[in-house]
C-alpha positions as CSV (number, residue, x, y, z in Angstrom):
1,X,-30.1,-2.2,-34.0
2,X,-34.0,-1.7,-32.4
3,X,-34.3,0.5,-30.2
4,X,-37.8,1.6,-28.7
5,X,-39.4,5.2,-28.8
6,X,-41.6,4.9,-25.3
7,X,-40.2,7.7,-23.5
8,X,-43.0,9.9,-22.0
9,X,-42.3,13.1,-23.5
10,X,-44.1,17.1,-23.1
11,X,-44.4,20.2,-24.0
12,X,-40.5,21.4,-24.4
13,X,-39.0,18.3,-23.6
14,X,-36.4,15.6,-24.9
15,X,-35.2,12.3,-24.3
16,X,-32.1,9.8,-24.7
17,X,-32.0,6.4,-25.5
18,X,-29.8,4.0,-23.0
19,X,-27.5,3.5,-25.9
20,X,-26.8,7.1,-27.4
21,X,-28.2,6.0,-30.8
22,X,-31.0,7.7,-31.2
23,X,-32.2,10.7,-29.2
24,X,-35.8,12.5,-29.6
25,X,-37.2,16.1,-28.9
26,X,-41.0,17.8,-28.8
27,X,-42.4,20.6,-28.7
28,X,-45.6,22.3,-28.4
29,X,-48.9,21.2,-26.2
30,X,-52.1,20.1,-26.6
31,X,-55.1,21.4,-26.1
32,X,-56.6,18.9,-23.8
33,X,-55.5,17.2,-21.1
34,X,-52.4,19.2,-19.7
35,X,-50.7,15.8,-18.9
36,X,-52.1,13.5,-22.0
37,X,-49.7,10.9,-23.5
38,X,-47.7,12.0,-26.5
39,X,-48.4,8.8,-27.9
40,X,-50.6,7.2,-30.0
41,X,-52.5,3.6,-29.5
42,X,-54.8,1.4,-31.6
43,X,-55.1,-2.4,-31.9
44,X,-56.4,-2.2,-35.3
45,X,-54.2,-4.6,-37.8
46,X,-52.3,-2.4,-40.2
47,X,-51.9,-2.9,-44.2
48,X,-48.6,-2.6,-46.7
49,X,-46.8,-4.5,-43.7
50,X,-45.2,-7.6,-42.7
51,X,-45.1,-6.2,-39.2
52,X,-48.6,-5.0,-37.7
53,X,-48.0,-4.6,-34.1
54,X,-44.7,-2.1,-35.3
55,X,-47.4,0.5,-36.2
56,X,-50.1,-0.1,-33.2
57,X,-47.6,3.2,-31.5
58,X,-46.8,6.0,-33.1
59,X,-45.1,9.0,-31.3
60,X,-47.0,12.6,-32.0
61,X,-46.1,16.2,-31.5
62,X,-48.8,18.8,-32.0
63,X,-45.8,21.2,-32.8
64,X,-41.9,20.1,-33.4
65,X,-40.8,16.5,-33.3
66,X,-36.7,15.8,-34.0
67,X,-35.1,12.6,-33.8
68,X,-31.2,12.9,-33.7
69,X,-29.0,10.1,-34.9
70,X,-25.8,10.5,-33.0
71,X,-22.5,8.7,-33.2
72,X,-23.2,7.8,-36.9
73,X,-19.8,7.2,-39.5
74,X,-19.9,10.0,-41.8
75,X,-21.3,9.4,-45.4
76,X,-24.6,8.6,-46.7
77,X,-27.5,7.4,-45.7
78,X,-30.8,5.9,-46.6
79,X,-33.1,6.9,-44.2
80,X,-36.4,5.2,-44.2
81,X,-39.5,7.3,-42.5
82,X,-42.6,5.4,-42.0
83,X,-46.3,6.8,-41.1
84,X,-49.7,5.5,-40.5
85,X,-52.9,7.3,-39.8
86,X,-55.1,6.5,-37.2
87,X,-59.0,6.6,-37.8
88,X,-61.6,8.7,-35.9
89,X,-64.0,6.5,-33.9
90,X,-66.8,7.6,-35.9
91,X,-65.7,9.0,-39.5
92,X,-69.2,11.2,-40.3
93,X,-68.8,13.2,-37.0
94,X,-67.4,16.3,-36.4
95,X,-63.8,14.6,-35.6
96,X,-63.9,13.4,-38.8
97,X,-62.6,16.7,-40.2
98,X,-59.1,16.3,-38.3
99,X,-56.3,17.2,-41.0
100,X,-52.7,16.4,-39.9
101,X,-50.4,18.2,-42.6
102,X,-46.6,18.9,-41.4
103,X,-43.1,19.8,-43.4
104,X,-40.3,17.0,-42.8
105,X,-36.8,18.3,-43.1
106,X,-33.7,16.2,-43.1
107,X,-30.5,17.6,-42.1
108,X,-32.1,21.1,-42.0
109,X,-33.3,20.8,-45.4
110,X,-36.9,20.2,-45.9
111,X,-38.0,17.3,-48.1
112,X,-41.8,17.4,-48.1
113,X,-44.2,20.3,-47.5
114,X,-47.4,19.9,-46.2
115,X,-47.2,16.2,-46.4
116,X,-50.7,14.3,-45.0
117,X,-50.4,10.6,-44.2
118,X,-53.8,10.3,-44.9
119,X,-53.9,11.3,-48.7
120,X,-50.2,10.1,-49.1
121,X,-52.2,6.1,-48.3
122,X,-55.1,7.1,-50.4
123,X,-57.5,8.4,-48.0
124,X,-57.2,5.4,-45.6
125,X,-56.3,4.9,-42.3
126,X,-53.8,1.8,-40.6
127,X,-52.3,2.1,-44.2
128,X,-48.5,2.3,-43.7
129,X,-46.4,5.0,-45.7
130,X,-43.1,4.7,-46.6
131,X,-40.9,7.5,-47.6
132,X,-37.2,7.0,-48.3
133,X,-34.5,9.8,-49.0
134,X,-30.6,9.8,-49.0
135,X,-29.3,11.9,-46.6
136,X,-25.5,13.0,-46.5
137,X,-24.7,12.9,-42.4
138,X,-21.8,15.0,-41.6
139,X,-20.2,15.4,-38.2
140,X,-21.6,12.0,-37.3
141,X,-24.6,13.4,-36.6
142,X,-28.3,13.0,-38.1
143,X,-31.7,15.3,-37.8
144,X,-35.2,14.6,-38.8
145,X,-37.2,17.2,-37.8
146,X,-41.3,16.9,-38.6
147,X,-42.8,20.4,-38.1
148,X,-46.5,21.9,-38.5
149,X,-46.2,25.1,-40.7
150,X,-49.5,26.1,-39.9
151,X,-51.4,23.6,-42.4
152,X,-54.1,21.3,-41.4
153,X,-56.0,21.5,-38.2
154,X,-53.9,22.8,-34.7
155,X,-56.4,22.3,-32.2
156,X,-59.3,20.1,-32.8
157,X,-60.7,17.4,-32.9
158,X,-58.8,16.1,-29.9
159,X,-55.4,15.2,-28.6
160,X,-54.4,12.8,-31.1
161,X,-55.9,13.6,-34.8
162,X,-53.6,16.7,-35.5
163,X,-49.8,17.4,-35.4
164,X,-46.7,15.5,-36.4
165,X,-46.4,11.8,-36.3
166,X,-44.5,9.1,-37.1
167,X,-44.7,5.1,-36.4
168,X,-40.8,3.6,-37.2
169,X,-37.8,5.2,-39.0
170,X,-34.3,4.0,-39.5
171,X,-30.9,4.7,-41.4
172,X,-28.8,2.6,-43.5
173,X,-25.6,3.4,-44.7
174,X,-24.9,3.2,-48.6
175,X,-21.4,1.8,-47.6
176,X,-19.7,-0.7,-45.7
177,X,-19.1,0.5,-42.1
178,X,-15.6,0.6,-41.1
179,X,-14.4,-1.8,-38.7
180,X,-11.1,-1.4,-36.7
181,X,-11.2,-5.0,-34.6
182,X,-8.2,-6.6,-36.6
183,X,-4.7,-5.8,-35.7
184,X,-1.5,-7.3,-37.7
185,X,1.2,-9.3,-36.6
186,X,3.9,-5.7,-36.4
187,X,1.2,-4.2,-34.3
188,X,1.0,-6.9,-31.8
189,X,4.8,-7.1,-31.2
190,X,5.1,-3.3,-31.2
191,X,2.2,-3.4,-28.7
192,X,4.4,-5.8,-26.2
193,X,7.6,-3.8,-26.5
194,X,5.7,-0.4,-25.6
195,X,3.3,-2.3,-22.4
196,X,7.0,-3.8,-21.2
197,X,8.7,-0.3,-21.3
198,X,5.6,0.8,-19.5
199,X,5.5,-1.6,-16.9
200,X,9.4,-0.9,-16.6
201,X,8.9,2.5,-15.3
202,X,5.4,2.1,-13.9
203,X,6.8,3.6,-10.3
204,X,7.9,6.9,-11.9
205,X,5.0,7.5,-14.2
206,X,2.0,6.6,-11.4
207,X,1.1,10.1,-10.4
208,X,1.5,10.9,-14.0
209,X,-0.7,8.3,-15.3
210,X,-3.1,9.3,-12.7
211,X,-3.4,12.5,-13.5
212,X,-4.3,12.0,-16.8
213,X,-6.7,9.6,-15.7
214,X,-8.7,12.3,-14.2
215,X,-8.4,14.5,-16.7
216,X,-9.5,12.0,-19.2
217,X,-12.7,11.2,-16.7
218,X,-13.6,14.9,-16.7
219,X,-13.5,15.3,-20.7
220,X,-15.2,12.1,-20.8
221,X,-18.0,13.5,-18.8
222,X,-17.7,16.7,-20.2
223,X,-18.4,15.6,-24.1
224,X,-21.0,13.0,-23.0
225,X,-22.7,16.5,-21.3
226,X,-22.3,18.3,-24.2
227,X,-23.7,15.2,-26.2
228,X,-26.7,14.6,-24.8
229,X,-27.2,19.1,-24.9
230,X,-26.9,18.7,-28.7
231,X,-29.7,16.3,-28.8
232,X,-32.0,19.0,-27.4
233,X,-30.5,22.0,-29.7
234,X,-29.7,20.1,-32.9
235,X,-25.7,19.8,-33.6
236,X,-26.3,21.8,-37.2
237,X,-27.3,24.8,-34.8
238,X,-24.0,24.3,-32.4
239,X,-21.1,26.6,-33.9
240,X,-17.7,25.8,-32.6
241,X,-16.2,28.4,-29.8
242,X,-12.9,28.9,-32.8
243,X,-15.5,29.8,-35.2
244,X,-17.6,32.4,-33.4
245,X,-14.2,33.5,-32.3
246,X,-12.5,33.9,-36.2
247,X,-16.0,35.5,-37.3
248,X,-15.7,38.4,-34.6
249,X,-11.9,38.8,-34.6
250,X,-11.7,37.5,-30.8
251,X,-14.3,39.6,-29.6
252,X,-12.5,42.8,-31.1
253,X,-13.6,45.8,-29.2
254,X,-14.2,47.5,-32.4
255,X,-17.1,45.0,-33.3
256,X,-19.1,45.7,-30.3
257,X,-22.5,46.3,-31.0
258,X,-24.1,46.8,-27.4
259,X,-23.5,45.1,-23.9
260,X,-26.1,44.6,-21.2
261,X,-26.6,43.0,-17.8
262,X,-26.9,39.7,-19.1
263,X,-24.0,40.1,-21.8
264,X,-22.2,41.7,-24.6
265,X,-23.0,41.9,-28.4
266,X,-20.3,41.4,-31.1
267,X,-20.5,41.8,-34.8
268,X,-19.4,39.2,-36.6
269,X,-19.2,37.4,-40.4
270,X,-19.2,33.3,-40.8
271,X,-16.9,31.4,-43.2
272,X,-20.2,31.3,-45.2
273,X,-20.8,34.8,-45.5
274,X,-23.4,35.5,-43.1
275,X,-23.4,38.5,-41.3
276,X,-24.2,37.7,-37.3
277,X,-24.6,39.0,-34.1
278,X,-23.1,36.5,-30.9
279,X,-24.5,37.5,-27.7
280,X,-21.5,36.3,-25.1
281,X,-23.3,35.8,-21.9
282,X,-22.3,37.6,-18.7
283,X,-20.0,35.3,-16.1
284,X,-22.1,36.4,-13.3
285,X,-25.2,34.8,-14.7
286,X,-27.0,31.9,-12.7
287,X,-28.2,30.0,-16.0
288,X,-26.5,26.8,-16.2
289,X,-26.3,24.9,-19.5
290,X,-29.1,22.5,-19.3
291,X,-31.3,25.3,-18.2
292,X,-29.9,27.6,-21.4
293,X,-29.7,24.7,-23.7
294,X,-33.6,24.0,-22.8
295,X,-34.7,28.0,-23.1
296,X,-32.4,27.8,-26.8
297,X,-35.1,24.8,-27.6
298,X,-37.9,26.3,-26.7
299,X,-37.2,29.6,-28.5
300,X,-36.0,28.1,-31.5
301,X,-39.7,26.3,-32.0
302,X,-41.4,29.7,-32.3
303,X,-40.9,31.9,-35.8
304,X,-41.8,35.0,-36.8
305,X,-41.4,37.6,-39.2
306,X,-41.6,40.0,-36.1
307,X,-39.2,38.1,-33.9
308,X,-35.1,38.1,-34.3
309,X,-34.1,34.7,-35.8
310,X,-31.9,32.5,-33.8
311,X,-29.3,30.9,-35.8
312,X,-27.8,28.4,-33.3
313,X,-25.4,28.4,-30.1
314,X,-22.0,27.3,-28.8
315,X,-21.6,25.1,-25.4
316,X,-17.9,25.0,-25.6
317,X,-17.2,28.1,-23.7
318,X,-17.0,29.3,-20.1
319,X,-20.1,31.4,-21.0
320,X,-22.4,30.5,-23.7
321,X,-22.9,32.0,-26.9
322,X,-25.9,33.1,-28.8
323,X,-26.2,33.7,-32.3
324,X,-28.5,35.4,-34.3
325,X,-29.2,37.7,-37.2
326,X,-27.6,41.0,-37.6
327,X,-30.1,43.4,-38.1
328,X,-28.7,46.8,-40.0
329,X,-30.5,49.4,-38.5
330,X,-29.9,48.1,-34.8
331,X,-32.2,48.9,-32.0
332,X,-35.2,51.1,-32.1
333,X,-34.0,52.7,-28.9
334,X,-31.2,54.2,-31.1
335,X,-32.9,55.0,-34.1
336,X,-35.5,57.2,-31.7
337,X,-33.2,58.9,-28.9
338,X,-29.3,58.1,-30.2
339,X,-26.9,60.4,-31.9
340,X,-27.6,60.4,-36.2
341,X,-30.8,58.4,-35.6
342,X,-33.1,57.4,-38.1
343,X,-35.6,59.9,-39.8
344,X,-38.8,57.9,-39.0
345,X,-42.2,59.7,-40.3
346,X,-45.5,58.8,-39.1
347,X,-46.8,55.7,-41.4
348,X,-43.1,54.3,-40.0
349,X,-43.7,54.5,-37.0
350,X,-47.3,53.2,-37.2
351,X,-46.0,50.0,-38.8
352,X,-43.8,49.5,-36.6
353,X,-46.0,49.8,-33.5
354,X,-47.8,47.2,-35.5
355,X,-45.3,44.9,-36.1
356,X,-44.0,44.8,-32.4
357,X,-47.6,44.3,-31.1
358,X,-48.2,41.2,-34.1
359,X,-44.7,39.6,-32.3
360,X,-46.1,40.1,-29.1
361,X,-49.7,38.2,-30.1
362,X,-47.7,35.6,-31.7
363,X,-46.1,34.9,-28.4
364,X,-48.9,34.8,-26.3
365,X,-51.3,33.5,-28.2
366,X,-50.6,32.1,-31.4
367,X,-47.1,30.1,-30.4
368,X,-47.4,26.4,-29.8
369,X,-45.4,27.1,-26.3
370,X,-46.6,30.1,-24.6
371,X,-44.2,33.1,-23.7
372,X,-43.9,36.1,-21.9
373,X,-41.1,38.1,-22.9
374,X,-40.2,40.4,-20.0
375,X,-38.9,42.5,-21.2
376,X,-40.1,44.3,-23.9
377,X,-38.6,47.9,-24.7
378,X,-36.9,49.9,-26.9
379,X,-33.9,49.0,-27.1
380,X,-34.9,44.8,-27.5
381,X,-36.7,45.9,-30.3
382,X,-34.4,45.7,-33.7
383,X,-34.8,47.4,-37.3
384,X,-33.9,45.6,-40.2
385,X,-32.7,47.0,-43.6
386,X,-36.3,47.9,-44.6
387,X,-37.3,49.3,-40.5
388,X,-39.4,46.1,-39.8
389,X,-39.3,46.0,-36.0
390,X,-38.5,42.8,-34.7
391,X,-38.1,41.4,-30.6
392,X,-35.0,40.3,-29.3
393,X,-33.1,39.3,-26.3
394,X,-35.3,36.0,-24.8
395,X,-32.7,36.1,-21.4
396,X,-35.6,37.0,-18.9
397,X,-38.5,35.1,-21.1
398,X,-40.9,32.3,-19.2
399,X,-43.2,29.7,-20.6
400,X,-46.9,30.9,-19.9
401,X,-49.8,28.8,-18.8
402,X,-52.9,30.3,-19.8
403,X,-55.1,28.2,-17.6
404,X,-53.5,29.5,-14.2
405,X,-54.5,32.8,-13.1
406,X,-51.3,33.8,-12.0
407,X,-47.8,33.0,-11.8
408,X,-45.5,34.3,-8.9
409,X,-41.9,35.2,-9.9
410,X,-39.1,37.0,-9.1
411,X,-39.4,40.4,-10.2
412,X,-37.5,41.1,-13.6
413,X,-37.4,43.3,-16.3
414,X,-36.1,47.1,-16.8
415,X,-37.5,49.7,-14.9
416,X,-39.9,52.6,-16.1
417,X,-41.9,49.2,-18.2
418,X,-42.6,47.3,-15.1
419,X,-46.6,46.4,-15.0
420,X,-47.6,47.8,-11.2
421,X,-49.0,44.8,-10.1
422,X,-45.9,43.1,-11.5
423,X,-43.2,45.5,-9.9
424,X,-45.1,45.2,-6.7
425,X,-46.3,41.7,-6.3
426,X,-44.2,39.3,-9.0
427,X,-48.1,38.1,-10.6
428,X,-46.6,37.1,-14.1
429,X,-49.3,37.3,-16.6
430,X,-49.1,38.5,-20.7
431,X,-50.5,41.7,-19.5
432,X,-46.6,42.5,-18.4
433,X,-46.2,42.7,-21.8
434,X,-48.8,44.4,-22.8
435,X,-48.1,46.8,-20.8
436,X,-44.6,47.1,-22.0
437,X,-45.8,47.5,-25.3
438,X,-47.8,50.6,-24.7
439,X,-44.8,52.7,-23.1
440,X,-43.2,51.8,-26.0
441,X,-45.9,52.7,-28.1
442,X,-45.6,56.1,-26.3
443,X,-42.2,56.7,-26.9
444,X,-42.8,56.0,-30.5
445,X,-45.3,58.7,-30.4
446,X,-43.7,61.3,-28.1
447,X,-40.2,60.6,-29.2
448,X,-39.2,60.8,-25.6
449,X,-37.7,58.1,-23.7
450,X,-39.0,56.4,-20.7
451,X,-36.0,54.7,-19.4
452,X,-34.0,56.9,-16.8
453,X,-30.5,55.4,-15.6
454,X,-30.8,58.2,-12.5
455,X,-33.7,58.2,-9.6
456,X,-34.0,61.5,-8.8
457,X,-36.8,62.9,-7.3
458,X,-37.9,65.2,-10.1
459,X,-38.0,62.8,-12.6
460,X,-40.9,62.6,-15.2
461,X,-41.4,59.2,-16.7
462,X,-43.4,59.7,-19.9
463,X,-47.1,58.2,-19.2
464,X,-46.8,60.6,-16.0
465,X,-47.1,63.4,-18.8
466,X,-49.5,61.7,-21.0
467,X,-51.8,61.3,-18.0
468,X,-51.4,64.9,-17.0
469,X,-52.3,65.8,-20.9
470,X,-55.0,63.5,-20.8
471,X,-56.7,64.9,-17.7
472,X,-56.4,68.5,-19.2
473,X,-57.4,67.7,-22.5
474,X,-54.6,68.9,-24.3
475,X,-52.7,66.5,-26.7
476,X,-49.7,64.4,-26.8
């Protein structure tokens, strides 16, 4: 079955089809034009096809592209991807130099690093490409996911020469379908006998029936919601509500790493091993799903050593679930101020100021999608086994865009890292951040936290002192 790709997708966006066969997600922006097309044109005739016009559109992504195959019958599957470059309009200027190199994985597992549809067609352009792979599809479900690992050119020449794209793909099953249209001659009469007893005692059952009815409505609705959620998150990065439950022994007190205005933090280990942490979202938070499943999209496109991996969700529950890595040395906030904390020398302590400050930059300026975190401090700052800091906990984070001034919000965050003119007048910019980063920076020094749960009057916060040293010369 055809079904067109002509959905007018964005940065952080997705899309459906009419008929739930096919759904697509992107990622990213471009440079240009902040509302450009996210597809491309050209009337030129195409070669190594029986069908030109097919490749005249191509959908592009200068970041993440997915396409999700959902309903499918388990088993495998041929599935056919199929590129074409389009040309510069003149080849010896500066655009000319355009490189568009991305990874493609398939069911999570990537097929084909750095892969350029240029050189893969022999240095030509409107020459299609044709890759096929068999692809096992479990849980009638099917990703293709075309990423940009940092190959190839990000930015230039212009909207249109770099990032992933693709002009047509399908997926054909290496068995026959099964069809359940026929019914026998037994099933037929049983069928009459069971609709006659039902009409029988039609009277009693009514409010019965309609009971279910409703109940069957809400389900429906409920698991096309969930449905069209997965299409933005990826069903191999949805764990079920009885698995997150079986990996932290039903939320066992005794596994409970932390717990925080926005939820609580469990320990737990998957059937395959891994060891996790599933953040269980607080009841009395205003996010509703679509608006969590989207921030889970967005922060699952940006990776880095120096940011806490995100290894999927669940939608199942009353709350949402989160879960990522389990880092060993938990939070810094512990390993600095807690009882039996860690023995951190200088050179530690310097790399780790480092390493926060490289997540930070990769947020705000090296990240396809722009993001200020919020709320950066101690304790959202992990330690893994070898003390490499990493940021966590993306509940108050907010897409950025660097070309307004200014962005008014509600005031949010912890207090004692609040940037003035952000405690006093909401202006969101990335120096909240940065200003975040440098009270942190001073309670790595100082060894003193900043964060005070009291307000009393003769409280010292810690750049109070460090100001007071500064002005009398004396050192930290």
């Amino acid at each position: 079955m055809y079904q067109a790709d002509n959905a007018n997708l964005g940065a952080a966006s997705h899309y459906v089809g009419g008929a739930p066969i096919w759904g697509v997600s992107s990622s990213g922006r471009f440079m240009d034009p902040p509302n450009g097309s996210y597809i491309i044109y050209s009337s030129r005739q195409f070669q190594n096809t029986l069908d030109s016009g097919l490749f005249q559109t191509a959908r592009m992504s200068p970041s993440s592209l997915r396409y999700y195959g959902i309903g499918l019958e388990n088993g495998n599957y041929t599935v056919t991807l199929q590129f074409a470059e389009f040309d510069s309009p003149d080849p010896q200027a500066w655009k000319s130099r355009a490189r568009r190199v991305f990874d493609i994985y398939l069911q999570g597992e990537r097929r084909e690093q750095n892969f350029d549809i240029r050189k893969a067609a022999g240095g030509k352009s409107f020459v299609v490409v044709k890759k096929q792979y068999v692809v096992p599809v479990v849980k009638n479900f099917l990703e293709i996911h075309l990423f940009w690992a940092g190959k190839g050119t990000c930015c230039i020449p212009t909207q249109g020469y770099y990032g992933p794209a693709i002009s047509a793909l399908s997926a054909t099953p290496n068995f026959i379908p099964t069809v359940h249209y026929s019914v026998d001659k037994k099933s037929s009469s049983k069928t009459g006998v069971i609709v006659g007893v039902v009409i029988g005692v039609a009277v009693c059952l009514l409010a019965a029936l309609a009971g279910v009815f409703v109940w069957r409505q809400k389900r429906k609705k409920m698991l096309l919601e969930l449905e069209e959620l997965y299409t933005i998150v990826g069903r191999p990065n949805v764990f079920s509500y009885s698995e997150l439950r079986s990996a932290t022994e039903n939320f066992d007190s005794s596994n409970l790493l932390g717990a925080g205005g926005y939820g609580s933090v469990y320990k737990g280990k998957l059937s395959d091993g891994r060891v996790v942490a599933v953040k269980q979202l607080s009841e009395s938070s205003n996010q509703g799903k679509v608006q969590f499943a989207t921030e889970i999209e967005t922060i699952s496109r940006v990776q880095h050593r120096n940011l806490v991996k995100l290894y999927g969700c669940c939608l199942e529950s009353k709350t949402p679930l989160l879960v990522y890595e389990c880092l060993e040395n938990g939070s810094l906030d512990h390993a600095l101020f807690g009882k039996g904390g860690l023995n951190l020398d200088w050179p530690r302590r310097f790399e780790i100021c480092l390493g926060i400050a490289r997540g930070i930059a990769y947020l705000h300026e090296e990240s396809s999608v722009r993001i200020v975190h919020r709320d950066i401090k101690a304790s959202n700052v992990l330690l893994d086994a070898d003390l490499n800091p990493k940021i966590s906990d993306f509940g108050l984070a907010k897409l950025y865009d660097d070309k307004k001034t200014h962005v008014s919000t509600k005031v949010a965050g912890t207090f004692g890292y609040l940037a003035p003119e952000y405690a006093m007048r909401g202006h969101m910019t990335e120096k909240i951040d940065v200003f975040a980063f440098g009270v942190v920076a001073l309670e790595i020094v100082a060894g003193e936290s900043n964060h005070h749960t009291t307000l009393e009057e003769e409280t010292t916060y810690i750049f109070e002192k460090v100001w007071d040293l500064y002005e009398n010369g004396n050192p930290l």
